[in-house]
N, CA and C atoms as an extended XYZ file, in Angstrom:
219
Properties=species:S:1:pos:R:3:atomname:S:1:resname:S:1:resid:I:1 pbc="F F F"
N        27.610      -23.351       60.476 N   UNK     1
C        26.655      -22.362       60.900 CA  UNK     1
C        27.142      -20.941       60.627 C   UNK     1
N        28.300      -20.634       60.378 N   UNK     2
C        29.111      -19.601       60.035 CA  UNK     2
C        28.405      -19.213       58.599 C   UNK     2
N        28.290      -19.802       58.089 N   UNK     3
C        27.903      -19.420       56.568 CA  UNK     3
C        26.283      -19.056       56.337 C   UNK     3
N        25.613      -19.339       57.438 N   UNK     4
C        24.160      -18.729       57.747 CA  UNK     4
C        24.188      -17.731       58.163 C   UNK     4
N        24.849      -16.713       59.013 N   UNK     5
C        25.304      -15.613       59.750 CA  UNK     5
C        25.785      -14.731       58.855 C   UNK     5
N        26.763      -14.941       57.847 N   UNK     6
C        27.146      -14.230       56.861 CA  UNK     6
C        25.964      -13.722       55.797 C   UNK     6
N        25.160      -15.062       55.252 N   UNK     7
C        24.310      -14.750       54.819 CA  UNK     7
C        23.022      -13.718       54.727 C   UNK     7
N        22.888      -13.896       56.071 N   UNK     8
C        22.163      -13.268       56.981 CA  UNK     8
C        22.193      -10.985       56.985 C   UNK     8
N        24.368      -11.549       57.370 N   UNK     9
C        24.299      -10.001       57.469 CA  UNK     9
C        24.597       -9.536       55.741 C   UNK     9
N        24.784      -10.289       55.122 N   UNK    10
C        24.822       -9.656       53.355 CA  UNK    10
C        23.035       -9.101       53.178 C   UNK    10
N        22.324      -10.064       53.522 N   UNK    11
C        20.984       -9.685       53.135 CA  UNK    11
C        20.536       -8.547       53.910 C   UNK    11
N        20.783       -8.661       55.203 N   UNK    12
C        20.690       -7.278       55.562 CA  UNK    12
C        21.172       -5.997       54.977 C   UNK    12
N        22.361       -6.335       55.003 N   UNK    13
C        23.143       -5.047       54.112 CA  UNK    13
C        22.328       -4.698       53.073 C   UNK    13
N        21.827       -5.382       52.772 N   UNK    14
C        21.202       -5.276       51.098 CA  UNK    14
C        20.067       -4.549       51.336 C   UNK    14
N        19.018       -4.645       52.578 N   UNK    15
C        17.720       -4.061       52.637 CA  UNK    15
C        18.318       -2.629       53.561 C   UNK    15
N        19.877       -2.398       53.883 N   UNK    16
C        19.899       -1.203       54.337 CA  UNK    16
C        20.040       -0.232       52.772 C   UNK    16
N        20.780       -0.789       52.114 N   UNK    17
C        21.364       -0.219       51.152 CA  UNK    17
C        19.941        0.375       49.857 C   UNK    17
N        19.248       -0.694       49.540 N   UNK    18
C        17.242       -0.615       49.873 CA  UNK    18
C        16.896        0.314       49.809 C   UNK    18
N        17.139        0.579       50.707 N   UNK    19
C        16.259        1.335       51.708 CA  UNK    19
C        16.464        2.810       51.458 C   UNK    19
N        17.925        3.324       51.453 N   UNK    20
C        18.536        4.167       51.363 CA  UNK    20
C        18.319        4.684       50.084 C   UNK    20
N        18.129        3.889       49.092 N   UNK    21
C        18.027        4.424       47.845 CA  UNK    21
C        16.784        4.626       47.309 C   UNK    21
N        15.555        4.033       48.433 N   UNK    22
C        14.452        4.293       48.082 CA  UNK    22
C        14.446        5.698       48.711 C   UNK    22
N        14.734        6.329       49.900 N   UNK    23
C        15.080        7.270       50.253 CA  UNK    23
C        15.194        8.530       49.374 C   UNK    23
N        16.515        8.033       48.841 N   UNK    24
C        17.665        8.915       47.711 CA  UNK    24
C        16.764        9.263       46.287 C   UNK    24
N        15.712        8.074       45.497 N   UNK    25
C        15.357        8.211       44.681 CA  UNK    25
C        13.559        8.768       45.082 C   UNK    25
N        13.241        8.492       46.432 N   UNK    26
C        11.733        9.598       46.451 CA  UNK    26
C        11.894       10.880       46.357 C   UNK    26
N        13.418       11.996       46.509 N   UNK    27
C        13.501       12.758       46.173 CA  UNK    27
C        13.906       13.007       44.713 C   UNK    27
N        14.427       12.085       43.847 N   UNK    28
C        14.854       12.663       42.716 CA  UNK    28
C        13.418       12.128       41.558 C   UNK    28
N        12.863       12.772       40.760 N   UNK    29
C        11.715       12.133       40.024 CA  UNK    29
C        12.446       11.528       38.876 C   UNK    29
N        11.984       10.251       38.547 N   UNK    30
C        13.080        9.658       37.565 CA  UNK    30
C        11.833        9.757       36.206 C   UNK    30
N        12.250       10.282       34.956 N   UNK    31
C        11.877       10.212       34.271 CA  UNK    31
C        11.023        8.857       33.237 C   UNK    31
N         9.765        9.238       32.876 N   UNK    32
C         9.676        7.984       32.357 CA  UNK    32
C         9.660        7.457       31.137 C   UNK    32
N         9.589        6.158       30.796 N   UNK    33
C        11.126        5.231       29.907 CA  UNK    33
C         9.546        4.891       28.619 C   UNK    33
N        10.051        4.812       27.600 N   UNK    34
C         9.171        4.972       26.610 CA  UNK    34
C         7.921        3.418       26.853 C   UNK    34
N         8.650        2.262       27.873 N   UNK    35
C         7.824        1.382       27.909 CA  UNK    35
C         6.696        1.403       29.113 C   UNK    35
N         6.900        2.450       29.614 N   UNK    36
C         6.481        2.369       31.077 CA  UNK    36
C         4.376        2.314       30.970 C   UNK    36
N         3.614        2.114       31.259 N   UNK    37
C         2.071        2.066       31.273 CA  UNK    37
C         1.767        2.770       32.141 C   UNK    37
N         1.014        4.422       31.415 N   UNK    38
C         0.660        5.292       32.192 CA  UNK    38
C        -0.968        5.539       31.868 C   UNK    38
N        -1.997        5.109       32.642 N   UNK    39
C        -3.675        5.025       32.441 CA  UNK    39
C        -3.872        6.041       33.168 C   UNK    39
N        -4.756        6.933       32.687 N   UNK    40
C        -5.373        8.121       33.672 CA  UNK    40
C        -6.701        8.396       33.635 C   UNK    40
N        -8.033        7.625       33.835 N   UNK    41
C        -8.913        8.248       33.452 CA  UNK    41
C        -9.878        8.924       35.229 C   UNK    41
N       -11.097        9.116       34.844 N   UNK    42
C       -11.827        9.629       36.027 CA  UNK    42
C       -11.393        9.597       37.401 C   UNK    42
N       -11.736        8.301       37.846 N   UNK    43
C       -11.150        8.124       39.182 CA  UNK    43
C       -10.521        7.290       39.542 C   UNK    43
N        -9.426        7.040       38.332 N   UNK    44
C        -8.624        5.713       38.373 CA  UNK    44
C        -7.588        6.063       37.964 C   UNK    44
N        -5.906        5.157       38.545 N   UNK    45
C        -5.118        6.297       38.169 CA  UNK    45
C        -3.696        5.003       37.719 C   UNK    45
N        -3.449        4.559       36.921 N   UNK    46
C        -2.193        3.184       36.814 CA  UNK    46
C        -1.345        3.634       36.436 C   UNK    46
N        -0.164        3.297       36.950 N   UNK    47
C         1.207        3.989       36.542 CA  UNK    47
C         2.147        2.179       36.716 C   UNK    47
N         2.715        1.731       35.488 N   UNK    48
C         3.458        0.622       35.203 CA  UNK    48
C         4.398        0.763       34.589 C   UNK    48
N         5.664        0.488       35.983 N   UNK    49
C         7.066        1.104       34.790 CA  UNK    49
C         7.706       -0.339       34.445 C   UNK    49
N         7.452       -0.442       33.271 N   UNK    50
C         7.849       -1.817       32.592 CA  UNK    50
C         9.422       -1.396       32.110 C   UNK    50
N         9.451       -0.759       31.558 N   UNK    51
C        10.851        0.113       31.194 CA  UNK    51
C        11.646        0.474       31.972 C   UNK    51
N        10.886        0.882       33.423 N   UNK    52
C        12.178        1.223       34.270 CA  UNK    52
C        12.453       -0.043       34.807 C   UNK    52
N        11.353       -1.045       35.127 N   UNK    53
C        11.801       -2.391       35.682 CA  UNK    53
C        12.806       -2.783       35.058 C   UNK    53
N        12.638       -2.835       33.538 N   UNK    54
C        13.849       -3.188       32.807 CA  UNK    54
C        15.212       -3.024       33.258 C   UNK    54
N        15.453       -1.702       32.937 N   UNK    55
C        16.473       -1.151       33.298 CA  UNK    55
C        17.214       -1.202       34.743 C   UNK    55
N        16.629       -1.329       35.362 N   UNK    56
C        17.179       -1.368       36.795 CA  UNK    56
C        17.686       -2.389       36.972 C   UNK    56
N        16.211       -3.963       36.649 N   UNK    57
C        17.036       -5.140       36.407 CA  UNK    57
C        17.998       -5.732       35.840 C   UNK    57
N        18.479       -4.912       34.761 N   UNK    58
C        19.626       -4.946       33.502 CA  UNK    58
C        21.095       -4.550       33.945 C   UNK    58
N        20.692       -3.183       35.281 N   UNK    59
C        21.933       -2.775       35.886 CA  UNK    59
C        22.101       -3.975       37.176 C   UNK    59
N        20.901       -4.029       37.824 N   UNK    60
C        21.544       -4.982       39.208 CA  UNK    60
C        21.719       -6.257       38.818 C   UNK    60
N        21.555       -7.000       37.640 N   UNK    61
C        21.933       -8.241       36.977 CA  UNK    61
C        23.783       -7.994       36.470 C   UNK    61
N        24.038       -6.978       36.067 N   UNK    62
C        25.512       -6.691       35.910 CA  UNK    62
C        25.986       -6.712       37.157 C   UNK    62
N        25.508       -5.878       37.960 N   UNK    63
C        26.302       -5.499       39.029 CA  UNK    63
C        26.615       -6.858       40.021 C   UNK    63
N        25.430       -8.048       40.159 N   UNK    64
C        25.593       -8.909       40.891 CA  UNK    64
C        26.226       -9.754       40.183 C   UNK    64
N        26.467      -10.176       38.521 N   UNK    65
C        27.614      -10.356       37.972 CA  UNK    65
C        28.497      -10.527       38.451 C   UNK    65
N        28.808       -9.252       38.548 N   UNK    66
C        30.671       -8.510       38.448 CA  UNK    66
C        30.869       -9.137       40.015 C   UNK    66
N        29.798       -8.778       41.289 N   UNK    67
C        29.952       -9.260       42.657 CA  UNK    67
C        30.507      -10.581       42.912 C   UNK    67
N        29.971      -11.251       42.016 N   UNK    68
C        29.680      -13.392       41.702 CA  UNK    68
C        31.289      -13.135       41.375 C   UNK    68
N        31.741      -12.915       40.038 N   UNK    69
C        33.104      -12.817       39.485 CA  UNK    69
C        33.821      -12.301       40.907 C   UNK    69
N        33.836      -11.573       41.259 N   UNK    70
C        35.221      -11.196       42.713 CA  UNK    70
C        35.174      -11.575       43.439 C   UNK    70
N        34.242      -12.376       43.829 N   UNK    71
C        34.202      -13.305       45.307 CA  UNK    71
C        34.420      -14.762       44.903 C   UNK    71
N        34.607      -15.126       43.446 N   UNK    72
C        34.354      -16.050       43.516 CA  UNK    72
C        36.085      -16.738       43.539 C   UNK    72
N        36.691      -15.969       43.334 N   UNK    73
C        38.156      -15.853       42.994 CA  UNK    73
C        39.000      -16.266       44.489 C   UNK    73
């Protein structure tokens, strides 16, 4: 049952950490990425960041990598 508890507070950690950076990044405007889908007409307004999805997923796929590799040791 120990190993549900741990689980538990990693995932938490994770939606503090979240959270914080949704925070951190509503102030900074992140530029957008040549794939991203931007529609603007009358009274309709779509903004699809395919490009930034990319990218973000490309960094937190390394990063949970590298996490997997040091714990796993």
């Amino acid at each position: 049952m120990g190993g549900i508890g741990k689980i538990m507070i990693f995932i938490g950690s994770l939606f503090i950490i979240f959270g914080l950076l949704f925070l951190l990044f509503e102030k900074i405007h992140l530029p957008r990425m040549p794939f991203d889908i931007y529609i603007k007409k009358d009274n309709f307004q779509l903004f699809f960041p395919i490009g930034t999805s990319l990218i973000i997923s490309l960094i937190l796929t390394i990063i949970l990598n590298i996490l997997i590799i040091i714990f796993k040791k």
